[in-house]
C-alpha positions as CSV (number, residue, x, y, z in Angstrom):
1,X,13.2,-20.0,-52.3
2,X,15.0,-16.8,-52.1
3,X,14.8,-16.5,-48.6
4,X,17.0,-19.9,-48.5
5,X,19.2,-18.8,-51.0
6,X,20.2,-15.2,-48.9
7,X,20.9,-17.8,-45.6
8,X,22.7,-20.1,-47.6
9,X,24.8,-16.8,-49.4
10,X,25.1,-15.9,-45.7
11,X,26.7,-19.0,-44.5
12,X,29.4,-18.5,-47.0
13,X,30.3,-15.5,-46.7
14,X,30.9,-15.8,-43.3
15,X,33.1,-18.9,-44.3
16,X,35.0,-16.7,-47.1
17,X,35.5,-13.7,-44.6
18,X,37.4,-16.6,-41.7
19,X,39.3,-18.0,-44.7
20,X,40.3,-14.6,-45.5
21,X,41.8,-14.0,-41.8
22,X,43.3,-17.4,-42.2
23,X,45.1,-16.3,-45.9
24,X,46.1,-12.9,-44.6
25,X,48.4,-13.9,-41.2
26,X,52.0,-12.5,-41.7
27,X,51.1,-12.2,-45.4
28,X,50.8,-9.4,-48.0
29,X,47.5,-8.7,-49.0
30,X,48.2,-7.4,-52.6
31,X,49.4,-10.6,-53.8
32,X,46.7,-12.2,-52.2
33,X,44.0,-9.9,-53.7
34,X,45.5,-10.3,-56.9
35,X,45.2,-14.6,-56.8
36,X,41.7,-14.3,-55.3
37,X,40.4,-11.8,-58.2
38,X,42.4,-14.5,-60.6
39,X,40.4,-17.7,-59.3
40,X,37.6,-16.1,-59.0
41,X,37.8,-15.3,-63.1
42,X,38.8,-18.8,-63.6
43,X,35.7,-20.2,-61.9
44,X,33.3,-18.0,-64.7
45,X,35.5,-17.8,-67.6
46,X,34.3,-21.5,-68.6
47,X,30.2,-20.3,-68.6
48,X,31.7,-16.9,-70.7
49,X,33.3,-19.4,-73.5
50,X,30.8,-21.9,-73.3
51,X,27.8,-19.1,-73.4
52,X,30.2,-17.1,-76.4
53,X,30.7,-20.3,-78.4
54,X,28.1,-22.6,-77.8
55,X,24.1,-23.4,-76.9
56,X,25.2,-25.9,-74.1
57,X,24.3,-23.3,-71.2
58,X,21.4,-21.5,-72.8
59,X,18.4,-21.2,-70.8
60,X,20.3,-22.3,-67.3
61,X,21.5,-20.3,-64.5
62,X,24.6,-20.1,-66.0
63,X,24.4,-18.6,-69.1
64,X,26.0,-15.3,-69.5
65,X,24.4,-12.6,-71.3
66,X,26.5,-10.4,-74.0
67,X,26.8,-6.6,-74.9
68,X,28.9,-4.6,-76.3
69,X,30.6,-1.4,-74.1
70,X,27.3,0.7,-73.3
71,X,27.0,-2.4,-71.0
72,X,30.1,-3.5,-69.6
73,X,31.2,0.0,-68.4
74,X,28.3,-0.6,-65.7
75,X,30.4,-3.5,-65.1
76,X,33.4,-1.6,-65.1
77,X,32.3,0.7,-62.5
78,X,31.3,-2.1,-60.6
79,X,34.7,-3.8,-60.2
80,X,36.0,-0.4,-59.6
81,X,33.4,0.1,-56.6
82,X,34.1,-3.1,-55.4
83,X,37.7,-3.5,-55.4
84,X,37.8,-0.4,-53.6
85,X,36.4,-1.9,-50.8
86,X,38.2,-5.1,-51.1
87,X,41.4,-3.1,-50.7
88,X,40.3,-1.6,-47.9
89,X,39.0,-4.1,-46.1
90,X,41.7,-6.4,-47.2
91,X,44.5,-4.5,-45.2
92,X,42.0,-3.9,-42.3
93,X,41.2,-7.4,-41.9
94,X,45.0,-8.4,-41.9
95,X,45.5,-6.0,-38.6
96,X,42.5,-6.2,-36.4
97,X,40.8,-9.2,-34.5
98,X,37.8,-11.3,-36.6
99,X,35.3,-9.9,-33.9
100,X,35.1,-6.3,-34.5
101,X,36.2,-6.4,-38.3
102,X,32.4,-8.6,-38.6
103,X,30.2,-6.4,-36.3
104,X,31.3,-3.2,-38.2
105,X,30.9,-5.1,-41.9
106,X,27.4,-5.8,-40.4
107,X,26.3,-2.3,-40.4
108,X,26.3,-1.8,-44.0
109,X,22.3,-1.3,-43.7
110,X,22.6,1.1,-42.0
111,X,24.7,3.4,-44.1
112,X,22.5,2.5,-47.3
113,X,19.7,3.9,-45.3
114,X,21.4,6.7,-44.2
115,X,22.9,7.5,-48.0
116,X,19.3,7.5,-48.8
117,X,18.3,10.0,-46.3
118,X,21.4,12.4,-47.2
119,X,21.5,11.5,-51.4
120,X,18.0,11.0,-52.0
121,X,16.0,12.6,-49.1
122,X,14.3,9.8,-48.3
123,X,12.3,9.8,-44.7
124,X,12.8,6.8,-42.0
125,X,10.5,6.0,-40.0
126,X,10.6,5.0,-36.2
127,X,11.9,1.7,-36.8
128,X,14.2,2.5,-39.2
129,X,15.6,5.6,-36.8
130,X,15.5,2.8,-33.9
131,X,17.9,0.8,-35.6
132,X,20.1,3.3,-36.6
133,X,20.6,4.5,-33.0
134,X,21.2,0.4,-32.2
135,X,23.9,0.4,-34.9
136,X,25.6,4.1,-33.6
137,X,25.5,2.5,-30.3
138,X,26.8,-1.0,-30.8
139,X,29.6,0.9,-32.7
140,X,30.5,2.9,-29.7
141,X,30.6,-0.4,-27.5
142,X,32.6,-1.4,-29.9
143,X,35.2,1.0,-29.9
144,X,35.1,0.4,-26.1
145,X,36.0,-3.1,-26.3
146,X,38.5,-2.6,-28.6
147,X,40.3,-0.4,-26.2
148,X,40.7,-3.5,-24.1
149,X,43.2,-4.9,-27.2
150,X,45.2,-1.4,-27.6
151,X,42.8,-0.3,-30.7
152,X,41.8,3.6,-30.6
153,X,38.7,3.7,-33.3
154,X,39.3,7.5,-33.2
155,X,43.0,7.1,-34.4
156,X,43.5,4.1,-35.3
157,X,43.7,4.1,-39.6
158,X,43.2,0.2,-40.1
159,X,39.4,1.0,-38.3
160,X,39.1,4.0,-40.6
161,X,39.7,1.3,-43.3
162,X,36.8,-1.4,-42.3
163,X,34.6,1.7,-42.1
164,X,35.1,2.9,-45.3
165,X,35.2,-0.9,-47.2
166,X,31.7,-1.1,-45.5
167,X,30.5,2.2,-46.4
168,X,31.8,1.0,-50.2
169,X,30.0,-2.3,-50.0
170,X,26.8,-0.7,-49.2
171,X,27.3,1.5,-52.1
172,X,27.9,-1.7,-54.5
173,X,24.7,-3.2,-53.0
174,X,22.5,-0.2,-54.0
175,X,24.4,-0.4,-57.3
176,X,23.4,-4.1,-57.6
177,X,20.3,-3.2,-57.3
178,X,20.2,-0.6,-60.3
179,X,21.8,-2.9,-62.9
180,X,19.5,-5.6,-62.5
181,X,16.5,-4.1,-62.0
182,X,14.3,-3.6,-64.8
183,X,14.7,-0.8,-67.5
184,X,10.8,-0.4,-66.7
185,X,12.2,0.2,-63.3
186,X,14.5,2.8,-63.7
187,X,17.1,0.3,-64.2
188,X,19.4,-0.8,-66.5
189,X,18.7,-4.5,-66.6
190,X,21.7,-6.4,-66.7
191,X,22.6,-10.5,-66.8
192,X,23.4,-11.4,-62.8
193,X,25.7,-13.6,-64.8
194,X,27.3,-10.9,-66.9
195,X,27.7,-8.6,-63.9
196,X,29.1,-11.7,-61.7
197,X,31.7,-12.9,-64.3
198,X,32.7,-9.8,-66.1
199,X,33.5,-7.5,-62.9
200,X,35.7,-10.5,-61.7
201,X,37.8,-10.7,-64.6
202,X,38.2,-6.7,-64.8
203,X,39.3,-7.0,-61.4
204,X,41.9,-8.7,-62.0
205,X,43.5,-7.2,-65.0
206,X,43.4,-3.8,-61.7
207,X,44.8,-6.0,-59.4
208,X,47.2,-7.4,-61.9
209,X,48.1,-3.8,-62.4
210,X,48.7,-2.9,-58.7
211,X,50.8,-6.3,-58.8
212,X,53.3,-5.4,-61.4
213,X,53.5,-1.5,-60.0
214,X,52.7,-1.3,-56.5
215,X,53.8,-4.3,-55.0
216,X,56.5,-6.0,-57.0
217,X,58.9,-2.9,-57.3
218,X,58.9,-3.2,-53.7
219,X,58.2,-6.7,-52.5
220,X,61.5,-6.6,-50.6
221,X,60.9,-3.9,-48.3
222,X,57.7,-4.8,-47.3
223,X,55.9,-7.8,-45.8
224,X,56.5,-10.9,-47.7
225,X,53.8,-13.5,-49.6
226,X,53.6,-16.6,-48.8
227,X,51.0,-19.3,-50.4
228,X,48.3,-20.5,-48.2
229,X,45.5,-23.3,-49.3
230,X,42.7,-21.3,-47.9
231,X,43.6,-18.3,-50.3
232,X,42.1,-20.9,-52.8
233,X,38.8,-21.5,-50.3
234,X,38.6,-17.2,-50.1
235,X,37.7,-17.5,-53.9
236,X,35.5,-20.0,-54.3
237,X,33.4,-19.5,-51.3
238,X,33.1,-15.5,-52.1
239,X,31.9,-16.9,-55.7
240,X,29.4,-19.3,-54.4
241,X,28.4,-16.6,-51.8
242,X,27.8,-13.7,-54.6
243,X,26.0,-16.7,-57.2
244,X,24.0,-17.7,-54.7
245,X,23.1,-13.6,-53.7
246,X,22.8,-13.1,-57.1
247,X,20.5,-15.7,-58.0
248,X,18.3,-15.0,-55.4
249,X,18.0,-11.2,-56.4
250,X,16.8,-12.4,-60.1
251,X,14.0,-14.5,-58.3
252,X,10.7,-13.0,-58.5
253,X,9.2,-11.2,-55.2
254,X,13.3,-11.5,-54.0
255,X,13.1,-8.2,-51.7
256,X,16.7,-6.6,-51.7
257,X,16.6,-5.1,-48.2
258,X,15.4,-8.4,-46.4
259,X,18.2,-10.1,-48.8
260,X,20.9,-7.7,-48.0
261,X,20.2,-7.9,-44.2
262,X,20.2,-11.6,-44.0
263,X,23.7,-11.4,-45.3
264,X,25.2,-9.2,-42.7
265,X,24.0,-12.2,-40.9
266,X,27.5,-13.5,-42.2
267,X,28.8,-12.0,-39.3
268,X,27.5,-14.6,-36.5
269,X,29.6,-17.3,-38.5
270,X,32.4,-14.8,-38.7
271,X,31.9,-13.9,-35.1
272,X,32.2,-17.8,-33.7
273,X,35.3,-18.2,-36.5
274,X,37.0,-15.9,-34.6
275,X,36.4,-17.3,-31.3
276,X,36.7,-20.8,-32.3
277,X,40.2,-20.8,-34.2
278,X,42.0,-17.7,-33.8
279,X,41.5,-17.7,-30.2
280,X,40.6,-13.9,-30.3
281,X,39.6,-11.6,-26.7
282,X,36.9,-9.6,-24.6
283,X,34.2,-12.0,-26.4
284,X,31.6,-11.5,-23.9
285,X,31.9,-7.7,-24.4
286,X,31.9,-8.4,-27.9
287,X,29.0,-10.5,-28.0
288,X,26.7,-8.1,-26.5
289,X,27.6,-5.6,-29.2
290,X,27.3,-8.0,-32.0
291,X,24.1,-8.5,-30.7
292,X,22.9,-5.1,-30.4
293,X,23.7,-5.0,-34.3
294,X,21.6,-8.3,-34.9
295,X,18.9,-6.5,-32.7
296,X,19.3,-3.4,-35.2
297,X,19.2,-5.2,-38.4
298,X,16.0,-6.7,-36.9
299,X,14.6,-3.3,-36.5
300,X,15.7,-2.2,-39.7
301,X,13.8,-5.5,-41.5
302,X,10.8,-4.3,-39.8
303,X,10.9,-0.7,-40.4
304,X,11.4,-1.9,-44.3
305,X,8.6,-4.1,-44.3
């Protein structure tokens, strides 16, 4: 059952990162950040209520747990973590093609096995190292087909940007990991709910922050917003996506590495987005460097096993 639910989380997140492309065309991104993170807190603030004020949700999926502040500042560092990388990865998105933003997500894996092996002084073993090399070399393909459309990965700061949202979404996955996982575990052993619907609404009390002082002071100078119907889809398939991940996580047996691998899988649906409806170049290059990532993440799976 889990294994479905990581496909299906998958599947949507490829969906939510096309609609994203779609939203952000000749359109400024903190605006749109801001009425995703809002959305997305309107989706969960019915189960908060409904959890807060009644018994209509206890003992479903959707109940939210409760705690007082030596929870939710996990939570808090949470949002923090992850709208980090949304920010990032928000303004990289908006200014390079679909097909090397995905491939580059994709390797988040990889950098949570390598922040092991620096942090924790863990040791890989040869399949692990094997699909390290596979990701380091897909990434310098990469950067060679990107040439081809007049982007320099050395110098270029909106590739600097994807790198470091993916390098911050690895670290929210790890972190995941630690606030659900049992206090027997070494964990703090949090509501998937809680975490899901609370980091949401912090977020956007930030972004609404970043709104008022950032963007609005200066909306005039800078790239206007426009309102696009898929900044709606953005939010509720990134919701579905992270309920569905979620969920599956709080199964038992639910392995976090397989889970977290399948979702990079997100980038195959990404991948043919790109090709299909914004018409983006060099595909064949491309393919063969999404595919040495595939072929990495396979590695990785085995290595983890």
């Amino acid at each position: 059952m889990w294994l479905l639910l990581a496909f299906l989380s998958a599947a949507f997140l490829g969906v939510y990162d096309s609609l994203k492309k779609k939203a952000l065309k000749d359109n400024a991104v903190i605006p749109i950040l801001f009425l995703n993170t809002l959305f997305s807190s309107l989706i969960f603030l019915p189960f908060i209520v409904l959890s807060a004020g009644s018994d209509v949700l206890d003992d479903s999926i959707f109940q939210v747990g409760s705690g007082g502040w030596e929870v939710h500042r996990y939570i808090v560092l949470k949002a923090v973590i992850v709208l980090s990388s949304w920010v990032l990865g928000y303004f990289g998105m908006k200014h390079l093609p679909l097909t090397i933003v995905g491939p580059i997500n994709a390797t988040r894996p990889v950098m949570v096995l390598v922040g092991a092996l620096l942090v924790f002084g863990e040791r890989l073993n040869a399949w692990q190292w094997t699909g390290v090399f596979l990701a380091v070399a897909s990434f310098l393909l990469l950067s060679r087909s990107g040439k081809k459309e007049g982007i320099d990965f050395k110098h270029d700061h909106w590739i600097y940007m994807i790198v470091g949202a993916a390098a911050l979404g690895a670290v929210s996955g790890l972190y995941d990991k630690y606030l659900m996982a049992p206090v027997s575990q070494g964990g703090v052993g949090l509501d998937r709910m809680m975490v899901q619907s609370w980091y949401n609404i912090y977020q956007c009390f930030m972004m609404f922050a970043m709104l008022m002082f950032l963007w609005w002071p200066k909306r005039h100078h800078t790239t206007p917003f426009h309102w696009d119907w898929a900044i709606i889809g953005v939010s509720l398939f990134l919701s579905t996506a992270d309920f569905v991940y979620f969920y599956s996580l709080s199964l038992p047996d639910a392995l976090i590495s397989v889970v977290s691998m399948i979702r990079r899988g997100s980038v195959i649906v990404s991948f043919l987005c790109g090709a299909m409806f914004f018409r983006e170049k060099n595909l064949r290059d491309k393919a063969v460097d999404l595919a040495l990532v595939l072929l990495g993440m396979i590695f990785l799976y085995i290595g983890s096993k």
